[in-house]
N, C-alpha and C positions, 0 to 999 in steps of 0.2 A: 396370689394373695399377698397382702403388705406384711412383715413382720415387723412393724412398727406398733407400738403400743397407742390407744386412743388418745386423745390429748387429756381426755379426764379420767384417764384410769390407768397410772403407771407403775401402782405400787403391787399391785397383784394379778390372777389370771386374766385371760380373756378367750373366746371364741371368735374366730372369723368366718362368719356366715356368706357364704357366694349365693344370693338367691339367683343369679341368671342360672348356675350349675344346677339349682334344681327343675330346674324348666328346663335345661338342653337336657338331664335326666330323666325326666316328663315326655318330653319329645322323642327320648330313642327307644322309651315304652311304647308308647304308643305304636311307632314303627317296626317293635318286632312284635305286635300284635295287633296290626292294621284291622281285625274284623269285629273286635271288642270294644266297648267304651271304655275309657282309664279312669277309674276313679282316683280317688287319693284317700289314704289313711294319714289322719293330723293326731292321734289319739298323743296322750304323754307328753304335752306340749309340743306337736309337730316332733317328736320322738329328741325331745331337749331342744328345741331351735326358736323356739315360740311360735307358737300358733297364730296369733295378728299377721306377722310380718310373711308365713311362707302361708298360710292359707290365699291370703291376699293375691301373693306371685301364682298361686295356682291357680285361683281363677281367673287371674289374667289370661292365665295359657288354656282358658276354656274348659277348664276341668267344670265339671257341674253335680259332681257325686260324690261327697266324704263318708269319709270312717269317723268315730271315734269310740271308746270305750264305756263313757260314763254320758249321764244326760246333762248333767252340768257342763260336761267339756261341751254339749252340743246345742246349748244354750248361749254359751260361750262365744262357739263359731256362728253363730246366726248374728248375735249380735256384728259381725265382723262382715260377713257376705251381704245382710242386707244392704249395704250402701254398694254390695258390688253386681250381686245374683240373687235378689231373694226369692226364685222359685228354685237355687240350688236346692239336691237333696242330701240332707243330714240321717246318716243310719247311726244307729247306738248298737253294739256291737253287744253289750252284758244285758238288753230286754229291760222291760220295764217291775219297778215292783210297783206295788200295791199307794206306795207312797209317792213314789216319782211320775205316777203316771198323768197328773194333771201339769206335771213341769214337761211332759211329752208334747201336751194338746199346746201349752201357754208358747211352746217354743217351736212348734211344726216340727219336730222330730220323728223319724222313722222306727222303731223300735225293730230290733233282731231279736225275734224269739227264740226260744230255745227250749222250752217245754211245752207238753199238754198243759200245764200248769200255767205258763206263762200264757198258750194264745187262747185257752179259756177266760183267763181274765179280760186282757187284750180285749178281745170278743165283748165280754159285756161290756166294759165301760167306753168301748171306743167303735161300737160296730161299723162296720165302712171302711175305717179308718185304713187307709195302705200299713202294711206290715211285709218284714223280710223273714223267712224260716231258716235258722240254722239246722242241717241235718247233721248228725256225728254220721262218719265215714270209716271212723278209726282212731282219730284223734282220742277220743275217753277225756275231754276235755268240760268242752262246753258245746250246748250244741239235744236236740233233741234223738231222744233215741230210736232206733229204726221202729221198735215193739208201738213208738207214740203216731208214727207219720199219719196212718188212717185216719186214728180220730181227731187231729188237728185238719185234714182233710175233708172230714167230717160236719167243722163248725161252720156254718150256712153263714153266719154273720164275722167272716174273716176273711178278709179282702189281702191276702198274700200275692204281693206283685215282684219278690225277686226270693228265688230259692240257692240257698246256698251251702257249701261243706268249707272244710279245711283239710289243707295237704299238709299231715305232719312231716314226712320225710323230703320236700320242697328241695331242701339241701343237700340232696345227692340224689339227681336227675335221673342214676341209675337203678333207686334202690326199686325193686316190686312192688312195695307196698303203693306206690304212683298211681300205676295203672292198675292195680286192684281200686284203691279209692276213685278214682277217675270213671271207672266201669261202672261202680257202684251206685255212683253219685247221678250217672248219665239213667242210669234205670229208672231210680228213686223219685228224678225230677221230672218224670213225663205222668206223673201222678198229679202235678201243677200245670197244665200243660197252656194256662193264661201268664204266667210266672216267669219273669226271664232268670235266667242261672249263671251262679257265680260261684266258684273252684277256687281261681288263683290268688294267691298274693306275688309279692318282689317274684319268688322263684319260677312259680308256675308261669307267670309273664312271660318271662325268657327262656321258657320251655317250649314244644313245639306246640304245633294249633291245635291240638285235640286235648290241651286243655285249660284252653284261650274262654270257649263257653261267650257270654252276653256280656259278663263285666269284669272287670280283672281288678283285683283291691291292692295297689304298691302299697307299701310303705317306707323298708330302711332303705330299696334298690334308689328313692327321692333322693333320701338325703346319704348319697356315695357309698353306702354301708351295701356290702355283697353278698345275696342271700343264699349262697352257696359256703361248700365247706373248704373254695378255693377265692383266690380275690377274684374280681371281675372288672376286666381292663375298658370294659363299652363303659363304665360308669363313672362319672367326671367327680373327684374329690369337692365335698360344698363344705364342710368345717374344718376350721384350725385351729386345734389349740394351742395357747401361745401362753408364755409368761416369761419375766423378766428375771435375770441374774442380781442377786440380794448381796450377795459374799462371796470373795474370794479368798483360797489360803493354799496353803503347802505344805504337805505333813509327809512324814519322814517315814523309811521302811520300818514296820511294825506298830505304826499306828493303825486305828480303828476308825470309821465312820458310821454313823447312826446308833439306832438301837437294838439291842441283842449285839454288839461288833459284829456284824453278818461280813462287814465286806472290809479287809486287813489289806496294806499296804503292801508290797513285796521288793518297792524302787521307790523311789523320792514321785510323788504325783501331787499334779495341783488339781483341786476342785474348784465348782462352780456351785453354789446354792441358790436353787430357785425356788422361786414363788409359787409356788405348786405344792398340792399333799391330795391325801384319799379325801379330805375333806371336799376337797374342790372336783369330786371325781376319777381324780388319775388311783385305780385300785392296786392297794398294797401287795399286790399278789404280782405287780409288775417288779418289785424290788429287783434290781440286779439284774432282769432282763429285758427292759422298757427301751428305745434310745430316744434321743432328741436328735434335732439339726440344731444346730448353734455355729456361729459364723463359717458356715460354707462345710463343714467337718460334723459328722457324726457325733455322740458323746452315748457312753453308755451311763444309765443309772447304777452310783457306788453305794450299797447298803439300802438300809429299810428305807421304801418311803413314808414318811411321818403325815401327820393329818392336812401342816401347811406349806410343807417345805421337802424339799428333791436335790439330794447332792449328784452331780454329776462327776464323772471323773473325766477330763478335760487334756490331761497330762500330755498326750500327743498332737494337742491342734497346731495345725502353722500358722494358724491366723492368731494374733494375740486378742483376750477377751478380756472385759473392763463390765464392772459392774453397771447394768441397765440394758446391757444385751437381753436379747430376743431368744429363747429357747423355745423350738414347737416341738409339740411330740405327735401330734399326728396332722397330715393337710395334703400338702402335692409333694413334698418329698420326702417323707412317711408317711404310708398309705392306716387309711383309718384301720381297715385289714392286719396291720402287720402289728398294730401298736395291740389291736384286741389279741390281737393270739399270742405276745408274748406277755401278755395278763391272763390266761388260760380264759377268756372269755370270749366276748365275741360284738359284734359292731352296735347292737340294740342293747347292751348293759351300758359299751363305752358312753355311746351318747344320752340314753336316756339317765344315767347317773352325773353328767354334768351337776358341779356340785353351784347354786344359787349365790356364792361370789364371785363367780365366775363370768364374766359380764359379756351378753351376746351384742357381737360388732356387726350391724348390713353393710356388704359391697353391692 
């Protein structure tokens, strides 16, 4: 990836988007679940990346099955596939209410149910109409509950063609609760027995094939983000974030940087300020343990970081730095991985909180 700033945007952040990496990432889904179809979740803007530009690469790569959360996002995405698949299918992951449900019919969206409540409606105003059933497995989320499965079974005029749960503990392959939910899930769904079945997301993908099931729903595992509680090295890094050095200076042992003085001098250190703040995404809570790359040399973050701006402490590089360098803090040589966890978060806050002037770059 370039650490080069766009030619029209050099005064503040940026992202560099690799859409081939989400396709070779598409690709090694696929192939460690060769018996399932791959869909793809776009939901949150293609999880901050924008939704035009990687829906588009996904159905280049034959994907023929999205996610998204809301029906606007899936009115959204139709408008985008019809020039490329428009018998793609569009699921809406939160159901339909009462008021969105003719923006279901105007846009060929699939709704996921989630209640008696929901596929009773469903049922009247859309009879026929294909529909996907969330069952809760354990999650206590979203998702109908086992006490509902009958009587949604029950409505004669609901045309349920993919039954599906969720693996809360996805991200440690080891915990129990997996194949309790996975056992549960394989019972529950032979109550549908016209209905193909779907379990996984990112995690459960790269899990073994018992609980791969008919369709497997990626999402962060797309866009490089690891959906375990360790990195994961098959998964090829697709964003960078980048931003530009603003100021330089040199401040003397027992000075202070930023706000609260968090971070005091102890030796003579030069910093670097960059274009960067929580504003833009990078989360406060990275203060003091965030790094960047900056010409060839690590840099750690010195003090708070503020809403627009990130001082680095720079004092040991051999390479000398000069205002309009290139600072990344997460890409191919900080792993998105390393940057989330030393923000005690995790790869789907980092990206989906990309903050809107933040400008997404396609390679």
């Amino acid at each position: 990836m370039s650490g080069k700033p766009p030619s029209d945007k050099t005064s503040g952040p940026w992202v560099d988007i690799n859409l081939d990496a989400i396709a070779a990432n598409y690709a090694m889904l696929r192939q460690a679940a060769p018996t399932a179809e791959m869909a793809a979740v776009v939901k949150c803007d293609a999880y901050g990346l924008g939704l035009d530009a990687v829906a588009k690469k996904l159905a280049g790569q034959n994907c023929k099955t999205f996610f998204v959360a809301y029906p606007e996002e899936g009115a959204e995405l139709r408008q985008v596939l019809n020039a490329i698949n428009a018998d793609a299918a569009i699921y809406v992951f939160n159901g339909p209410l009462p008021q969105t449900i003719a923006l279901f019919q105007r846009a060929n969206l699939t709704p996921v149910l989630n209640s008696l409540e929901q596929a009773a409606k469903w049922a009247a105003r859309s009879a026929g109409a294909p529909a996907a059933l969330h069952i809760d497995t354990g999650m206590n989320r979203l998702g109908a509950q086992l006490s509902e499965v009958d009587a949604i079974a029950a409505l004669s005029a609901l045309n349920i063609e993919l039954v599906m749960s969720h693996l809360a503990c996805a991200s440690d392959p080891a915990d129990p609760k997996n194949d309790q939910q996975r056992n549960l899930f394989a019972t529950i769904a032979k109550g549908f027995p016209r209905a193909r079945t779907s379990l996984s997301a990112s995690g459960g993908a790269l899990m073994d094939q018992r609980f791969h099931f008919d369709l497997i729903r990626p999402g962060i595992a797309l866009y490089g983000g690891s959906p375990f509680d360790v990195d994961e090295p098959r998964l090829k890094p697709v964003a960078a974030l980048r931003a530009p050095v603003v100021q330089l200076r040199d401040i003397a042992p027992g000075e202070t940087v930023g706000y609260g003085a968090s971070f005091k001098a102890t030796a003579p250190t030069r910093l670097a300020t960059v274009a960067l703040g929580y504003g833009d995404g990078m989360p406060i809570s990275g203060s003091g343990r965030v790094h960047a790359m900056i010409a060839g040399t690590r840099a750690r973050v010195a003090g708070r970081i503020s809403m627009d701006l990130i001082t680095l402490d720079i004092t040991n590089h051999k390479n000398p730095i000069k205002t309009g360098d290139i600072a990344t803090f997460f890409g191919e040589e900080i792993s998105l991985f390393e940057t989330a966890k030393a923000c005690n978060t995790n790869a789907y806050e980092l990206l989906t909180g990309l903050g809107g002037r933040a400008d997404r770059r396609y390679l």
